[in-house]
C-alpha positions as CSV (number, residue, x, y, z in Angstrom):
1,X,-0.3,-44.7,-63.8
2,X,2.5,-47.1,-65.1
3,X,5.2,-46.0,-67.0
4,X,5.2,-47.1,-70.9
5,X,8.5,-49.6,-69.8
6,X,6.4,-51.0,-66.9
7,X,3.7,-51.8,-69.6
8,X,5.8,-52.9,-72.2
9,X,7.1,-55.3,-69.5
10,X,3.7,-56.5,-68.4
11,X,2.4,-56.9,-71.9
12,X,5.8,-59.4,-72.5
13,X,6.9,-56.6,-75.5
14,X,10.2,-55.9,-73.7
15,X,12.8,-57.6,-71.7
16,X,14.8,-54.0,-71.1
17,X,12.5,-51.5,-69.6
18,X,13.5,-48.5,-72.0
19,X,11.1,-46.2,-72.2
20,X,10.1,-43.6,-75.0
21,X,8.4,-43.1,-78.5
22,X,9.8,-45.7,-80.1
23,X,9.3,-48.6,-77.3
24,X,5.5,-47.4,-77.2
25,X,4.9,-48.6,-81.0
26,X,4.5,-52.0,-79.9
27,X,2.1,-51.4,-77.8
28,X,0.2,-49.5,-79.8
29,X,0.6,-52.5,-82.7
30,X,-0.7,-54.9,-80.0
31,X,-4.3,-52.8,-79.4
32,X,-4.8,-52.2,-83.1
33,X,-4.6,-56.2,-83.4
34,X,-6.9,-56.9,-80.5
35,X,-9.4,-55.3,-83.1
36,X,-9.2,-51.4,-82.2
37,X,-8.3,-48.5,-84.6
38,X,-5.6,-46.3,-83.2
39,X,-5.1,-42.6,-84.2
40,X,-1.8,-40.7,-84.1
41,X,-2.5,-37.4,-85.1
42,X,0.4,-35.1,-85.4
43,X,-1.3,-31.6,-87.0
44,X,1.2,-28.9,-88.2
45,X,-1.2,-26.5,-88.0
46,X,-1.6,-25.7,-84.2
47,X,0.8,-24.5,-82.3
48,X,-0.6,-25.8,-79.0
49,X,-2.1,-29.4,-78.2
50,X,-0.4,-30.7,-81.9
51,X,-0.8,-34.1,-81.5
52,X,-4.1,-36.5,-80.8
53,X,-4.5,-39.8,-79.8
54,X,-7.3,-42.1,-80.2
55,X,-8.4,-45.4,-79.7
56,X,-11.4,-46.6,-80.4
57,X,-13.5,-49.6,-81.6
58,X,-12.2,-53.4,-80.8
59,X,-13.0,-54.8,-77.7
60,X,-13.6,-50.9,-76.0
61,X,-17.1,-51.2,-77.9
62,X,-18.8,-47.9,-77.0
63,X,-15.2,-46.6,-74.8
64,X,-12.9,-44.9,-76.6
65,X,-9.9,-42.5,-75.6
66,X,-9.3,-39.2,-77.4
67,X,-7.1,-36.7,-76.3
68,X,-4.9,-33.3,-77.6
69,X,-1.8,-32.3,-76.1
70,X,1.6,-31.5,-76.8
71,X,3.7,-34.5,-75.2
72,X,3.2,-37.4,-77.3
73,X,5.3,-39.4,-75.1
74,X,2.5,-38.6,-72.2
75,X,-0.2,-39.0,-74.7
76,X,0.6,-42.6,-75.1
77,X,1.2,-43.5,-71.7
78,X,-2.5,-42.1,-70.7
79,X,-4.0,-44.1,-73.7
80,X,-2.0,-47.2,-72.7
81,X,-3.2,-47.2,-69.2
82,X,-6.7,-45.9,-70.4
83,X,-6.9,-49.2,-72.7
84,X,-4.9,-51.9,-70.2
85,X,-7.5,-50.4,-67.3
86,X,-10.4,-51.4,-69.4
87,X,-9.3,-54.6,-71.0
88,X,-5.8,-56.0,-70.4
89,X,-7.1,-55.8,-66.3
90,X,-11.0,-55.6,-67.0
91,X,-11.4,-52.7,-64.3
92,X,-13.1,-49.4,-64.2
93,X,-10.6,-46.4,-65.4
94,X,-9.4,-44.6,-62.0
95,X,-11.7,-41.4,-62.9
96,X,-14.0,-40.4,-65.4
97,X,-12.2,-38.2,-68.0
98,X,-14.6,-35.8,-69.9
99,X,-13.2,-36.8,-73.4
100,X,-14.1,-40.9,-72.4
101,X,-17.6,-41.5,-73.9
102,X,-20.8,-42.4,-71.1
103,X,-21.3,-45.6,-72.1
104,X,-23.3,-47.6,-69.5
105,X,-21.5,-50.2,-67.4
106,X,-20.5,-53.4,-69.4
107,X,-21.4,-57.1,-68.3
């Protein structure tokens, strides 16, 4: 899995490599303009997996990422490398994750 800097490097969004929260926005900005919508959840309700991350819609069509957890700095990286897998490198993700949906193989 590549680091959010790595991607942010990749995706020409950064020329410094620094990673965290605030360097992922872009990359996040960049998916929701490709035609996706992206959901940052952060629920003050739970006191375990407070945050949710989806992305959905766009050029994923019947893919989307959805996941709970309590890192969203890890959240982010997963959904980056979920979405760059699919479509910024048009390949299979690594391994089915249970929360992907069972779409059938695209063209």
């Amino acid at each position: 899995m590549k680091s959010l800097s790595e991607l942010l490097i990749q995706r020409g969004l950064s020329e410094t490599g620094q990673s965290g929260l605030f360097h992922a926005w872009p990359l996040l900005d960049q998916i929701r303009s490709e035609g996706c919508v992206v959901v940052v959840k952060l629920d003050g309700l739970r006191s375990q997996n407070c945050y949710t991350l989806v992305i959905s819609d766009g050029p994923l069509r019947e893919d989307f990422f959805r996941k709970d957890g309590d890192d969203l700095d890890e959240l982010i990286k997963e959904a980056v490398n979920f979405y760059d897998s699919l479509i910024w490198r048009c390949q299979a993700p690594p391994t089915p994750d249970p929360q992907r949906s069972s779409a059938p193989p695209r063209d």
